[in-house]
Structures are given as C-alpha cells and as structure tokens.
C-alpha positions in Angstrom: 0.0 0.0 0.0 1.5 3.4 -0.8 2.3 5.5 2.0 0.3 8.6 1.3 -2.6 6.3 1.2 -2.2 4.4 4.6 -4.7 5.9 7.1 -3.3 8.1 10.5 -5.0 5.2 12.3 -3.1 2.8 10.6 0.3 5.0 11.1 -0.6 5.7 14.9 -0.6 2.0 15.7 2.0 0.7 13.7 4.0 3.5 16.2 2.2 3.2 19.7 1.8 -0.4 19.1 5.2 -1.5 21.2 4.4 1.0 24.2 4.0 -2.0 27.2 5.5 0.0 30.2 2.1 0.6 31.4 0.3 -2.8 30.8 1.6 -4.5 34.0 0.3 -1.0 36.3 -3.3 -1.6 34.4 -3.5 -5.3 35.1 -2.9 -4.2 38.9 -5.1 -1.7 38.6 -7.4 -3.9 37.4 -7.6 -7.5 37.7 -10.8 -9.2 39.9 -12.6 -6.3 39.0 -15.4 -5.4 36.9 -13.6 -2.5 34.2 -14.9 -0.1 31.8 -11.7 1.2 29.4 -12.7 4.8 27.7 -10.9 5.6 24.3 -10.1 2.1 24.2 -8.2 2.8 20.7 -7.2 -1.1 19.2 -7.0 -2.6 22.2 -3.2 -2.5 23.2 -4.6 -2.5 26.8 -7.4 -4.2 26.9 -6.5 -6.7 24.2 -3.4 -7.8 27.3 -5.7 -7.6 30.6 -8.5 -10.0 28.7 -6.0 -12.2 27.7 -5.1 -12.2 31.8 -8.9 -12.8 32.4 -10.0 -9.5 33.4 -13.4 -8.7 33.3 -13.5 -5.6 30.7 -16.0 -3.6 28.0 -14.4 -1.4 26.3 -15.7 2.0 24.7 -14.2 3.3 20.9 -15.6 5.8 19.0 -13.6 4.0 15.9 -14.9 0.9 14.1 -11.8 -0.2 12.6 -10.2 0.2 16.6 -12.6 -1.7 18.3 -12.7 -4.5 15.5 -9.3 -5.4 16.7 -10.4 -5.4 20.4 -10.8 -8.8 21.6 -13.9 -9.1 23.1 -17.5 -10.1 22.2 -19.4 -7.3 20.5 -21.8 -6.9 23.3 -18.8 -5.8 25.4 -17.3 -3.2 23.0 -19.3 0.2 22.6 -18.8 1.7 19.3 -19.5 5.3 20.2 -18.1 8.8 21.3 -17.4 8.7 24.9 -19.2 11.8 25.1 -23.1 9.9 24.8 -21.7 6.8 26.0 -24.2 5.1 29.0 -24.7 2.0 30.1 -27.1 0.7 33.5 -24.5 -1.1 34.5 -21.4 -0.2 37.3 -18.1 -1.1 37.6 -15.3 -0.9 39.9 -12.8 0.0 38.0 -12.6 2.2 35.0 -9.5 4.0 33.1 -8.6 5.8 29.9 -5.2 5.1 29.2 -2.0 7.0 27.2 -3.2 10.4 27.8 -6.5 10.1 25.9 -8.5 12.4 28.3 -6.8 15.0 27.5 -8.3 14.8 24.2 -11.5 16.8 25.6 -9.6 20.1 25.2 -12.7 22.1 26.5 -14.6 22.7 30.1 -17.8 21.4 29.2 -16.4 17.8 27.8 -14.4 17.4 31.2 -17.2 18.0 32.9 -18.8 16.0 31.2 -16.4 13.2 31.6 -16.0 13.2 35.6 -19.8 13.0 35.4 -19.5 10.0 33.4 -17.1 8.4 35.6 -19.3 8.8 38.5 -22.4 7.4 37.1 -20.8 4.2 35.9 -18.5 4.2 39.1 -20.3 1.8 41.6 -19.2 3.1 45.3 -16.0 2.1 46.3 -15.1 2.1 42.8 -11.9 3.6 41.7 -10.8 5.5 38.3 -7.2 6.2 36.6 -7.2 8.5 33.9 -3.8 8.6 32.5 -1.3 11.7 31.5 1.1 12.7 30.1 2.9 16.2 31.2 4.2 18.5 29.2 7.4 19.0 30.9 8.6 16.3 29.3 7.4 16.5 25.8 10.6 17.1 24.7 11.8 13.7 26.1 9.6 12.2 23.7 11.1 9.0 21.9 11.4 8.8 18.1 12.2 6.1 16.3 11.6 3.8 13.1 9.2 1.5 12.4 8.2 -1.1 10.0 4.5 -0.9 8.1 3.7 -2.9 5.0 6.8 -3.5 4.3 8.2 -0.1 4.1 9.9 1.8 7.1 8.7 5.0 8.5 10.6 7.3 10.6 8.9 8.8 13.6 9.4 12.4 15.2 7.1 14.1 17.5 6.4 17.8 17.7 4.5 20.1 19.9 3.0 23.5 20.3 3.1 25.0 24.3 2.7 27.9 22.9 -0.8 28.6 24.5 0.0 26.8 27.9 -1.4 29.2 29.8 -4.8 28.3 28.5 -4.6 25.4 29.1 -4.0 24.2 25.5 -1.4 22.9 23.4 -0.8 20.7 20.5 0.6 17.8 19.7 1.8 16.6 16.3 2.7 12.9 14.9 5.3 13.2 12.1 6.0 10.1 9.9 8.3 10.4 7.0 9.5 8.3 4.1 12.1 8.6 1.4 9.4 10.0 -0.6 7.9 12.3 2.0 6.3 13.6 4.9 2.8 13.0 7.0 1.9 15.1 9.8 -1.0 14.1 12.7 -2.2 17.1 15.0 -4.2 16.6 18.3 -5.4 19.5 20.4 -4.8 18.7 24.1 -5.9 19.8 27.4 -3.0 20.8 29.8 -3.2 19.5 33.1 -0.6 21.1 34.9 -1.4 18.9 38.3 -4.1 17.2 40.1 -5.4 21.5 41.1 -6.3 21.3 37.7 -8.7 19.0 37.8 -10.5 19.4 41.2 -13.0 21.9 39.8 -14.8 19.1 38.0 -15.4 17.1 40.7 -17.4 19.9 42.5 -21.1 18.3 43.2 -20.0 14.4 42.6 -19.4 11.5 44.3 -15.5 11.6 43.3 -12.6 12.2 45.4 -9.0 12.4 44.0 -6.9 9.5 46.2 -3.5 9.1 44.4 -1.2 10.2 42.0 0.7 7.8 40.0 4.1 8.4 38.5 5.3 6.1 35.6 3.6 3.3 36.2 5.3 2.5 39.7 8.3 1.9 37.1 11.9 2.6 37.8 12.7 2.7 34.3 10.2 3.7 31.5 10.6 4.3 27.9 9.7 8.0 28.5 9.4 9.3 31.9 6.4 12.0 32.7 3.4 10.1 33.1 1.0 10.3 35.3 -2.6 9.1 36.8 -4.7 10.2 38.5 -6.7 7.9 40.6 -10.0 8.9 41.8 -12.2 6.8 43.8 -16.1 6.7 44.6 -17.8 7.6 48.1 
C-alpha cells in the first residue's frame, strides 16, 4: 500500500503499538474487578488484561479500533465517549496513554468526571492517564516497519498557548518520498489543582497520583494518573 494512502489510524498504531511499560500497572489496577476502558483505541490494553482474564467492556468511537479489540461485540461500545451510557457499574474504569486529554474544553471534562461517577459503583476507583508537558521534549522517536516499508517517527509540539490550558501535539511520519503530519489538540493539566474543579457536586474524590507506572525505568518518563475513587 502506498504510503500517502495508509490511514493516521493505521500509522498511529503501527508507532504506539510497542508502548508495554504501562500494561503490568493496568493489570494491577485492574484484575478481579469489573472495568470499563474509555478511548479504548485497538486494544493495546485491553486486548493484554482480557488475555489475563479480566473482566472488561471497552468503549471506541472508531470501528476499525474496536474490530481489533478482543472481546464479544456486546462488550465493545462503538461510540463517542461523550453519549456513551450504560445501566451497569463497575469498579474500575480507566482511559489510558493520555486520551482524556483529548477533551480540550470545560464542558467535555465535565462532562467526563460525570460520566465516571455514574458508571462508578461506590468504592469504585478510576485512573485516567497523562502525560505532562514538561517532558514533551523527552519524547522518543524512532523507526518502524508498516507494509513492508519503514517510516521514521518524530514528534512535535505546540506549548505555545500553555497558559490556557492548550497545546498541540503533532505525529510526524516520513519516508524517502515524503512527509505525514497528525495534529491533536490537548488539554493541559498542569497537576491534580487542575482537575478538582470538575469534581465539585459528585461522588468523586481524587486519592493518588501515580508516576510512571510505579516503574523505575520507563521508555519515556512524565506520566502520570490520577486515581480517583467513589464515596
């Protein structure tokens, strides 16, 4: 297939696909438990804690994503987190490799803790993943093999606006023949202060912050979740 015509989708997993450092902190996090994963993307995550029998549904706004999650079709929503809802509750839930951060705006936030608390049972805890822009620059790049063909991988980023809270974060895949760039708006989260506001008037209390995985060593170093738990 010719470069220009494989999809970001495609690119973006081909590059994220070998990122493990968290998987062992989310089996923790998870096993014995009844889990809902948010922006479940192709299931790097979920595809390992099923195969370690945890109990999981997974919700992906992307059909060809959740087509390669590994789980019955009843268990995968194919939706936009944003009017995802479900009667049942778990007790654990978790949207890993910074995708929260993807709701850039108030209203989607707020809409997000509100989320979490509904489908929270009590006693129920939440991690919501992130990455901080301190180290953005520490980002890794590297090649990778799709199709055949190798790509080379260099990430970018935009702070310029940090101050509101925004930035912008670019995926840059190259060839001998040229060059494909992936921008993603993202919320910055400077610390947990940050995110306190939006649990005004739920049933959510922040409990723990979580850096790298509980890893000594990590591939990149700067991530961080937040775990919140239900009362």
């Amino acid at each position: 297939m010719d470069f220009f015509h494989i999809t970001d989708q495609q690119l973006y997993q081909s590059h994220s696909g070998d990122f493990t450092d968290d998987l062992d902190f989310y089996l923790k996090f998870c096993q014995g438990h009844s889990t809902l994963e948010l922006f479940a993307g192709y299931g790097r995550v979920s595809n390992h804690l099923t195969s370690h029998g945890v109990e999981l549904e997974t919700v992906e706004i992307s059909p060809f994503f959740s087509d390669q999650i590994q789980l019955p079709s009843s268990r995968k929503h194919v939706c936009d987190v944003r009017t995802f809802s479900s009667p049942k509750r778990f007790s654990r839930l978790f949207a890993a490799y910074n995708s929260f951060c993807l709701f850039t705006n108030d209203v989607d936030l707020r809409g997000l803790f509100r989320l979490i608390d509904q489908h929270l049972e009590p006693g129920g805890r939440a991690s919501l993943n992130y990455y901080h822009p301190d180290y953005w620059g520490e980002a890794v790049e590297g090649d990778f093999e799709l199709n055949g063909q190798w790509v080379n991988y260099i990430p970018a980023f935009d702070l310029s606006r940090r101050n509101e809270k925004q930035g912008i974060w670019t995926d840059i895949y190259s060839v001998d023949e040229g060059a494909r760039e992936c921008s993603l708006s993202v919320r910055i989260v400077e610390d947990e202060r940050d995110l306190l506001p939006f649990l005004e008037g739920l049933n959510l209390t922040l409990i723990q912050r979580v850096e790298n995985f509980n890893r000594d060593n990590v591939v990149e170093p700067g991530w961080i979740d937040f775990i919140f738990e239900k009362y």
